[in-house]
C-alpha positions as CSV (number, residue, x, y, z in Angstrom):
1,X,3.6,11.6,41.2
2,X,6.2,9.2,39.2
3,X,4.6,6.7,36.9
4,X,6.1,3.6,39.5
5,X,4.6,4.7,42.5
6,X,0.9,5.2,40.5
7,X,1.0,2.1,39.0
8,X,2.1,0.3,42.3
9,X,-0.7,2.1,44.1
10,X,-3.3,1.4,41.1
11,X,-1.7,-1.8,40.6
12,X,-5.2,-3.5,40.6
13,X,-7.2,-1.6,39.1
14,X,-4.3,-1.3,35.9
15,X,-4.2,-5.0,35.9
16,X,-7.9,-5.8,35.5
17,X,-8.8,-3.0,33.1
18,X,-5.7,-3.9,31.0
19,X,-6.8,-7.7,31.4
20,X,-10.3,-7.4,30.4
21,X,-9.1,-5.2,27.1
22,X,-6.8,-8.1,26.2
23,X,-10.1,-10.6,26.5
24,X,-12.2,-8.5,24.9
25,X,-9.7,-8.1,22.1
26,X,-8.8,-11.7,21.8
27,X,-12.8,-13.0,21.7
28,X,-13.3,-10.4,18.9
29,X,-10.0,-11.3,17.0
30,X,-11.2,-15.0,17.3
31,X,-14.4,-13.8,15.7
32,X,-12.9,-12.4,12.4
33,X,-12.1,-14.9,9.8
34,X,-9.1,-15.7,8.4
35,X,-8.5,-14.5,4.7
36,X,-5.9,-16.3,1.8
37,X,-4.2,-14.6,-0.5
38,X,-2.7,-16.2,-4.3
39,X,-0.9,-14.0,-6.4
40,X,-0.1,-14.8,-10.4
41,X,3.7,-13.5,-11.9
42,X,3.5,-12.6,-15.3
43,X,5.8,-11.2,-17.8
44,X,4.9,-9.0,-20.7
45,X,5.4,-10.2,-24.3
46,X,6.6,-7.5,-26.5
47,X,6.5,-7.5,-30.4
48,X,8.2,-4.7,-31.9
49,X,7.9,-6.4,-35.5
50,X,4.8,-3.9,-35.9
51,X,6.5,-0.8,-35.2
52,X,9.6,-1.9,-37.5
53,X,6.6,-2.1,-40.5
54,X,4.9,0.6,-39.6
55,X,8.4,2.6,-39.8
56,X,9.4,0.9,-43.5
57,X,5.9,1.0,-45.0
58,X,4.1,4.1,-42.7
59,X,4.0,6.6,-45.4
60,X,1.5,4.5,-47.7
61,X,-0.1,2.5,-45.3
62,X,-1.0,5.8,-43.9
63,X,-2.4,6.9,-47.0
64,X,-4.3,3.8,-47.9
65,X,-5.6,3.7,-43.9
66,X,-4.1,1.0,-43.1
67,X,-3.6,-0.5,-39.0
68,X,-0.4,-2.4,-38.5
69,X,-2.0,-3.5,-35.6
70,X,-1.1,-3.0,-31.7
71,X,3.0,-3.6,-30.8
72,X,3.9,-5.3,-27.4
73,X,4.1,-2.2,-25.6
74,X,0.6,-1.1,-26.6
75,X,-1.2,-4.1,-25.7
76,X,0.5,-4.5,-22.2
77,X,-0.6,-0.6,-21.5
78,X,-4.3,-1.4,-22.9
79,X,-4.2,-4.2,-20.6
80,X,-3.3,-2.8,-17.3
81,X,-5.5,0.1,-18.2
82,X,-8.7,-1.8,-18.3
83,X,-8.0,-4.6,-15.6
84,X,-9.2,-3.0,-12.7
85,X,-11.8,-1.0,-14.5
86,X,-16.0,-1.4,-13.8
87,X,-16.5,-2.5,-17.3
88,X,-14.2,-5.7,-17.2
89,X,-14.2,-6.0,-13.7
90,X,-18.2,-6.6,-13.7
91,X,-18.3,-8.3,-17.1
92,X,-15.7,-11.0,-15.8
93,X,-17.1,-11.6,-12.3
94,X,-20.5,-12.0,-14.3
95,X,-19.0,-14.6,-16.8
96,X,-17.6,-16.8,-14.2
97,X,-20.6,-16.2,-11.8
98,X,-18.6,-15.1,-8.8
99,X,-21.0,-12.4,-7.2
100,X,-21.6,-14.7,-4.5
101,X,-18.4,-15.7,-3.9
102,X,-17.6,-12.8,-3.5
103,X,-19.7,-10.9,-1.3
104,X,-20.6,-14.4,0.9
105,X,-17.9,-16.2,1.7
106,X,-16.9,-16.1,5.6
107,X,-14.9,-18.5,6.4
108,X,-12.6,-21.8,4.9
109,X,-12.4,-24.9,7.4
110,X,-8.7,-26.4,6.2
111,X,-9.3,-29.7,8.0
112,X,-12.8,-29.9,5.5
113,X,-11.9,-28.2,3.0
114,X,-15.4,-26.4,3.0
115,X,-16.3,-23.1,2.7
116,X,-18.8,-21.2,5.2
117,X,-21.0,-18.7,3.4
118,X,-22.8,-15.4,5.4
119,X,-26.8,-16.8,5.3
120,X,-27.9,-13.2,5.9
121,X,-26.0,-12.5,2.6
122,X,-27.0,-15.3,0.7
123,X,-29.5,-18.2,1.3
124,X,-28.4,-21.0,-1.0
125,X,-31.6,-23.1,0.0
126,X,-33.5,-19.9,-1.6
127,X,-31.3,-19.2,-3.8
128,X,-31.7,-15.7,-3.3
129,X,-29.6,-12.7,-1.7
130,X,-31.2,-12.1,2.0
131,X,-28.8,-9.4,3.0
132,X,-30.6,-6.1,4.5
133,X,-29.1,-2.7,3.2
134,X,-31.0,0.7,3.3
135,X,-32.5,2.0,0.0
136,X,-30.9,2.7,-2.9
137,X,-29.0,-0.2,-2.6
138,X,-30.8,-3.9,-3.2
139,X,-29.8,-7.3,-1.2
140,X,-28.1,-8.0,-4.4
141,X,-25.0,-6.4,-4.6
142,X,-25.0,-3.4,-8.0
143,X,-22.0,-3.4,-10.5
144,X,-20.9,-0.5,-8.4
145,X,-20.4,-2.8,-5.5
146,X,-18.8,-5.9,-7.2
147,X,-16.4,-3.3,-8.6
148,X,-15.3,-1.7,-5.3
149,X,-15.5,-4.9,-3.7
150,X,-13.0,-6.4,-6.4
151,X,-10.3,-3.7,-6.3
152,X,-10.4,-3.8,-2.6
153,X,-9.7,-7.4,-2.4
154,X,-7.0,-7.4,-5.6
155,X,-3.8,-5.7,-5.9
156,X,-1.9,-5.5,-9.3
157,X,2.1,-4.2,-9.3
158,X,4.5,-3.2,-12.1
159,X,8.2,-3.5,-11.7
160,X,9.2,-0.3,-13.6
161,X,12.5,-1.7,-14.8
162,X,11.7,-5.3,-15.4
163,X,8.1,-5.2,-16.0
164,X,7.1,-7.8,-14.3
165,X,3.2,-7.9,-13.5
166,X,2.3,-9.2,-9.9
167,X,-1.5,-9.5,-9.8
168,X,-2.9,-10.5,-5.6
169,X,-5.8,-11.0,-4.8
170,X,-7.9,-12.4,-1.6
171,X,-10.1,-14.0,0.1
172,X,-11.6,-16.2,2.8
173,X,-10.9,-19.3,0.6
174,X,-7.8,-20.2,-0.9
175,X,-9.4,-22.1,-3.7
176,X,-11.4,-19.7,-4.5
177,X,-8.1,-16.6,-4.5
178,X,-6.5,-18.8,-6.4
179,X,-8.9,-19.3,-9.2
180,X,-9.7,-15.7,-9.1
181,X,-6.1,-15.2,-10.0
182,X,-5.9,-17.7,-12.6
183,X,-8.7,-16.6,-14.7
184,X,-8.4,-13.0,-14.8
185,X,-4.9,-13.5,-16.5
186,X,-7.0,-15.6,-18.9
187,X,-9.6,-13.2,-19.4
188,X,-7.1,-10.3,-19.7
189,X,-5.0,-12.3,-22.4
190,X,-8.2,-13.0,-24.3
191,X,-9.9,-9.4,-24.2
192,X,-6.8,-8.0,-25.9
193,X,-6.5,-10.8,-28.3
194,X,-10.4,-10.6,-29.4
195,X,-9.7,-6.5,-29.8
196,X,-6.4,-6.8,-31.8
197,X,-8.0,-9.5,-34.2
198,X,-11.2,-7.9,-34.7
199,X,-8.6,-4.4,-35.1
200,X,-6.7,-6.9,-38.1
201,X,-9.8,-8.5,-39.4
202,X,-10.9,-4.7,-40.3
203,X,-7.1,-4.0,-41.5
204,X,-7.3,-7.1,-44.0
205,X,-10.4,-6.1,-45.6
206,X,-9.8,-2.4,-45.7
207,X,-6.3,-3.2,-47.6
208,X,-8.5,-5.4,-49.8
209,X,-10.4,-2.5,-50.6
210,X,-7.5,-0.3,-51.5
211,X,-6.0,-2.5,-53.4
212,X,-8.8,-2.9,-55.7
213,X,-9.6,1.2,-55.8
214,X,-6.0,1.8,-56.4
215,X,-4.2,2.6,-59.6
216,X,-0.4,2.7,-58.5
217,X,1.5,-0.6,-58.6
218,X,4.0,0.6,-56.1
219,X,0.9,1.3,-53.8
220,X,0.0,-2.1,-54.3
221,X,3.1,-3.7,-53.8
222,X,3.4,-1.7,-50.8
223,X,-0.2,-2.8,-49.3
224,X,-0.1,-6.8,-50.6
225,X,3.1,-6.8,-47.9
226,X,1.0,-4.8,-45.3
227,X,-2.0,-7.5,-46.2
228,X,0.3,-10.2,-45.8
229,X,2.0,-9.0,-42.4
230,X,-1.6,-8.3,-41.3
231,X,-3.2,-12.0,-41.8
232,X,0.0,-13.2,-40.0
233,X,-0.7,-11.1,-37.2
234,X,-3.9,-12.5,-37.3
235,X,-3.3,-16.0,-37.5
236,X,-0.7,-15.6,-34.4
237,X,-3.3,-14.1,-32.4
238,X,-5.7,-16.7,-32.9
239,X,-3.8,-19.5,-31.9
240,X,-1.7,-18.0,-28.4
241,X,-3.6,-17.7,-25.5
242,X,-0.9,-16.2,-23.2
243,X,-0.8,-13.3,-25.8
244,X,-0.4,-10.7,-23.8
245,X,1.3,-11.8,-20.3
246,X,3.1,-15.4,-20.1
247,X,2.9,-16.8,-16.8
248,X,6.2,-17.0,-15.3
249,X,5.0,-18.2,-11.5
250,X,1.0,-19.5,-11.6
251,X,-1.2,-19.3,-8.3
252,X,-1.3,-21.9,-6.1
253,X,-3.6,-22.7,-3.3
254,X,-2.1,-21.1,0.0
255,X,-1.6,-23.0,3.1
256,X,-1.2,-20.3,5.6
257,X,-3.5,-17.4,6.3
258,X,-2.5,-13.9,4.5
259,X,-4.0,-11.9,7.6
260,X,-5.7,-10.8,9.8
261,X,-2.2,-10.4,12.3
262,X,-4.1,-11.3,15.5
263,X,-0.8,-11.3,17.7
264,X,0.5,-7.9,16.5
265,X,-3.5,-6.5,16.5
266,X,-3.1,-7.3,20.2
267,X,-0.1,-6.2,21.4
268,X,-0.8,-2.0,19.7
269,X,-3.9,-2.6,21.5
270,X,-2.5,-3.8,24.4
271,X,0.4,-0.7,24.3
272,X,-2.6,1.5,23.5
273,X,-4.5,1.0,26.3
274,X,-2.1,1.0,29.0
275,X,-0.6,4.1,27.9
276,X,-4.2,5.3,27.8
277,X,-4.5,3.6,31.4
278,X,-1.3,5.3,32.9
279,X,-2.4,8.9,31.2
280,X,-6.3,8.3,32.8
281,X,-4.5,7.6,36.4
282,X,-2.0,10.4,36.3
283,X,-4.8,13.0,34.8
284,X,-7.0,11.5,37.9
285,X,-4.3,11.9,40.6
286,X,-3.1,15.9,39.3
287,X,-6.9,16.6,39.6
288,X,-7.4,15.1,43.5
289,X,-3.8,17.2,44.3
290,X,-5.2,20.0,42.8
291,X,-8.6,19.8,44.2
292,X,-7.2,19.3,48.2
């Protein structure tokens, strides 16, 4: 039987199963909430000055065990190896006490500018997490959780030839994406910084060391000008706070909704379930031929 002269004799019964679907769909689209997204550009900062020592004075610094410290290139890798890892991931939503945030939030009110947090999640007149989960998880969420829940909700992209550093991340608030954005460039600029100063801090006093223990002037020469490109090192990572990624484009509060796409959602469901709708009537009239 061709598909026009089906439909025209099912022509009711394709209309109000197709038109119920679309309802249905619409009422359950209305239900999700709308989620923001802010994303932070960064650029690396390279410093190739420590590879240029390291190349001119590697022989004795070697000798003496000396660290020239991380180069640009190093620190950048170190630092998009650890950012979406458990250990900094859990450690920074802990410092900034975004747990709840997190797992709570359901939905931003733009007109308000309030946020509308899941009570059988969290109950802020309790102060305590009321969400039900089966054993061996606990209403409050584990580090496990925060983790996955983190690296679901953030993205982070390299341009191979640039290196540009595009970090997203979402959520039902914009304030809240934003901020999220903001201070993990902060924390992953700081984490590298405290590592290379404590790594110089040991370099200064084990060239100290040598220098005292060693006999050689020309060793010594060689390790006062490793000393004093060390404590310079030092002193410039103390005092820059962008000092691994500068922040070319900062996050800003977005005005518009990242997602969900209600109107293309409905229209593949729609296209699904008519074609599912013409198949169903075309399967059910090949049967009643074959059958009489």
């Amino acid at each position: 039987m061709p598909i026009l002269e089906l439909l025209k004799k099912n022509f009711i019964k394709f209309t109000v199963f197709n038109g119920l679907i679309i309802i249905i769909s619409i009422v359950i689209l209305l239900l999700i909430p709308n989620y923001y997204q802010a994303s932070v550009v960064l650029i690396p900062k390279t410093d190739g000055s420590a590879v240029g020592m390291q190349n001119k004075l590697g022989g004795l610094a070697a000798l003496a065990g000396v660290n020239f410290g991380s180069g640009g290139s190093d620190k950048i890798v170190y630092a998009l190896e650890i950012v979406d890892k458990k250990t900094f991931i859990n450690d920074f939503v802990k410092k900034y006490s975004y747990k709840v945030e997190l797992f709570a939030q359901k939905r931003w009110e733009p007109t308000t500018r309030v946020v509308e947090y899941d009570p059988e999640i969290y109950s802020f007149e309790q102060k305590m997490w009321t969400r039900e989960v089966k054993s061996p998880k606990t209403p409050e969420p584990s580090d496990f959780e925060v983790f996955e829940q983190v690296n679901k909700k953030m993205s982070i992209m390299q341009d191979k030839i640039t290196g540009v550093v595009v970090i997203r991340f979402e959520a039902a608030s914009p304030v809240f994406a934003k901020e999220f954005a903001q201070n993990i460039v902060t924390e992953l600029n700081q984490k590298v910084r405290q590592r290379d100063i404590q790594n110089y801090e040991n370099a200064v006093v084990n060239i100290q060391n040598q220098i005292l223990t060693s006999d050689s002037s020309e060793v010594k020469k060689t390790l006062y000008t490793v000393l004093e490109e060390n404590v310079k090192k030092m002193a410039l990572a103390k005092s820059t706070q962008d000092y691994v990624f500068e922040v070319v484009e900062p996050a800003s509060e977005a005005e518009k909704k990242a997602g969900p796409a209600r109107a293309i959602i409905l229209i593949a469901i729609t296209i699904f379930f008519s074609f599912f709708s013409i198949c169903f009537l075309w399967v059910r009239a090949f049967l009643s031929r074959e059958i009489n």
